[in-house]
N, C-alpha and C positions, 0 to 999 in steps of 0.2 A: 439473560436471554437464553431460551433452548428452543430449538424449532425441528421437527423433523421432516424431510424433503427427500423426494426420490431423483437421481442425479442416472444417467443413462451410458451403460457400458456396451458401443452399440447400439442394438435394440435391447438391450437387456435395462429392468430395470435395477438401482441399486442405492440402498436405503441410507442417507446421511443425513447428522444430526450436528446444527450448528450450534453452541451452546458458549457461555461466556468462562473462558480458563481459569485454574486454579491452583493451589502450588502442587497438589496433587499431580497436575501437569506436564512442572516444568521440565522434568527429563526427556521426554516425549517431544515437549517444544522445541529442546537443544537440537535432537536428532533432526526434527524436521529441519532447523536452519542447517546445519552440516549438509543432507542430502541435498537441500533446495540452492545454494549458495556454494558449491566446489570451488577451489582455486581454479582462476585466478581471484577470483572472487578474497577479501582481507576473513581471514581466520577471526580476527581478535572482533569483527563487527558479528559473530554469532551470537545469540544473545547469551546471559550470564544467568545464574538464578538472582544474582542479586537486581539485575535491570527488570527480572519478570516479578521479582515480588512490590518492586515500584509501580509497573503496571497494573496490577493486582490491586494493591494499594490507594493510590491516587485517581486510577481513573477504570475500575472496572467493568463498567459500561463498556470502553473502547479496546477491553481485551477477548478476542472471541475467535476459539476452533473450531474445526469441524471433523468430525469424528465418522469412518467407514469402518464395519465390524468390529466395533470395538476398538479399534486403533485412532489415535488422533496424528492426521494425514496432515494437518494444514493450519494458517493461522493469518490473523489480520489483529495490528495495533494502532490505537489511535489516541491522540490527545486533541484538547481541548487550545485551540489559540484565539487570540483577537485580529478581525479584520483589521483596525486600524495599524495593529502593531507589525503583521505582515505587509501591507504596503511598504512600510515606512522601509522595511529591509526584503524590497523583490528579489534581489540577487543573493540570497541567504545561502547558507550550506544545513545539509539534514543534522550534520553535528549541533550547529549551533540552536536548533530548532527545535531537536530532541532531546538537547541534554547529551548528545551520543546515546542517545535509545534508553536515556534511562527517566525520560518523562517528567524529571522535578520541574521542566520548564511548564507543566501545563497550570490551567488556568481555570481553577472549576469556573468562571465568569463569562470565559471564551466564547464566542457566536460564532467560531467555526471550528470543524474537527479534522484534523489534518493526520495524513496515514503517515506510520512509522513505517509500518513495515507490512508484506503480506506475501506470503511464499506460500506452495504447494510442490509435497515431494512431487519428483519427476511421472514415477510410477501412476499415479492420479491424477494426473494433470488432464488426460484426455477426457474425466469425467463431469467437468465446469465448473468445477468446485470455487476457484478462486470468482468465476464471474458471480457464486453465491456468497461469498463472503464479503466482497464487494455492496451486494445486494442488501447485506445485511446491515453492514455499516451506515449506509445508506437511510436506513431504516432507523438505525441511533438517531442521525442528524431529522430525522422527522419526530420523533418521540419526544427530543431535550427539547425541537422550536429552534434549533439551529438555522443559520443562513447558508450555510454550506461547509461542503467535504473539498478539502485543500490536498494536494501532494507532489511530489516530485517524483516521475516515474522516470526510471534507468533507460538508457536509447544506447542497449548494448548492441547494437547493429551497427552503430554509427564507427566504429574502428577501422570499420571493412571500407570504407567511403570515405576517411577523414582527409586526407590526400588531394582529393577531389572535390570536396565541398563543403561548407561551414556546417556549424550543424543547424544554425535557421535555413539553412538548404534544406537537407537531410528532414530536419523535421516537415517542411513544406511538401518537400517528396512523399513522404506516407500519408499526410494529409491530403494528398492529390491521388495517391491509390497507386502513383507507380515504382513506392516501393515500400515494405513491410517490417515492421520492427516488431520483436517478439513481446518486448512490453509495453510500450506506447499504444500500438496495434489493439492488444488483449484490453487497454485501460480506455479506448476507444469504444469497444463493444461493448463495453461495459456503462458507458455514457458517457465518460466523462470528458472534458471539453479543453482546450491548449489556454491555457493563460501566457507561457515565454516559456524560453529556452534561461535557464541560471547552470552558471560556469562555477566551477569550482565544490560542487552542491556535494559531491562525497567522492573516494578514492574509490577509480573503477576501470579497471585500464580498457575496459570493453567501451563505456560509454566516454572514455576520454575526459574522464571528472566531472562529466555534464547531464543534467537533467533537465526534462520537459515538466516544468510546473502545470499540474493540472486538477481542475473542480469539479463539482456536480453542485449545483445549485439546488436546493429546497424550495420544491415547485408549491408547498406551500406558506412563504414566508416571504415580505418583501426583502429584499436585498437592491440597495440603492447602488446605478450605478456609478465609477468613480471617472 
């Protein structure tokens, strides 16, 4: 994939180009998960050159930056799973799902594409970059004839409230508007839709090890439901 789009600083316009990574890449890549990911965030879940050349490798479709003046700012990973095989373990962890981010679990046969991973340094964030990369993933799962886009997004809000409320509380809360999670929120705008709340799903003392499991359905593919 390579697409170029203008992304807005302001009113200003400013020219980004989403395109699929390469090992050319991956020093670039490291830095963005450093800046994107600070403690308390786990150091060791930054990604490696060896996990980026698995991605690269296995499933290059679902590896893809996005690059402003020549700098690569930002990134989304994705593999390939089986709906049946996800049911089967709703309450999963991103380790177990990802391999720890290194993708041998995918399944070139897989009818859904579920996110590793997708960060945007800080500095470009105000730009929407992430809600195009998003967009662009999105885009895969209609090309392959996918049934949908799978993830667990981070509810690092929830720490500030855990005292006070479960987090199918918490998650109900943002879904009623009266209160806002910096990544749930953004994976909202983005389309994508709550499947549950899974416990134990990666170490994060923000979201208290918990994640909001969530889809986008392939508005052109049946997807039966369960």
């Amino acid at each position: 994939m390579r697409k170029h789009l203008y992304v807005f600083d302001g009113d200003t316009p400013v020219e980004a180009i989403i395109r699929t990574y390469g090992v050319a890449d991956f020093d670039a890549l490291i830095a963005v998960q450093q800046a994107s990911f600070p403690p308390p965030f786990p150091s060791e879940l930054w990604w490696t050159k060896e996990q980026l050349t698995e991605h690269v490798t296995r499933f290059p479709e679902g590896a893809l930056c996005v690059e402003v003046a020549g700098q690569v700012v930002g990134s989304i990973t994705g593999l390939r799973v089986d709906s049946e095989d996800m049911a089967a373990s709703a309450d999963h962890s991103w380790s177990t799902v990802t391999d720890s981010g290194s993708i041998r679990t995918h399944r070139p046969d897989g009818d859904t594409l579920y996110i590793v991973d997708v960060c945007i340094m800080p500095a470009y964030r105000k730009l929407g970059l992430g809600k195009w990369l998003m967009q662009s993933m999105y885009e895969v799962v209609v090309q392959l004839g996918l049934v949908r886009l799978l993830g667990g997004g981070r509810m690092p809000g929830y720490h500030k409230v855990a005292e006070a409320m479960s987090a199918d509380s918490y998650v109900s809360a943002v879904m009623a508007g009266t209160m806002k999670d910096p990544v749930i929120t953004f994976l909202l705008r983005c389309g994508r839709t709550p499947v549950g709340v899974v416990t134990g799903y990666l170490e994060d003392e923000e979201s208290l090890n918990h994640a909001l499991l969530m889809e986008w359905r392939n508005p052109f593919t049946y997807y039966k439901e369960e």
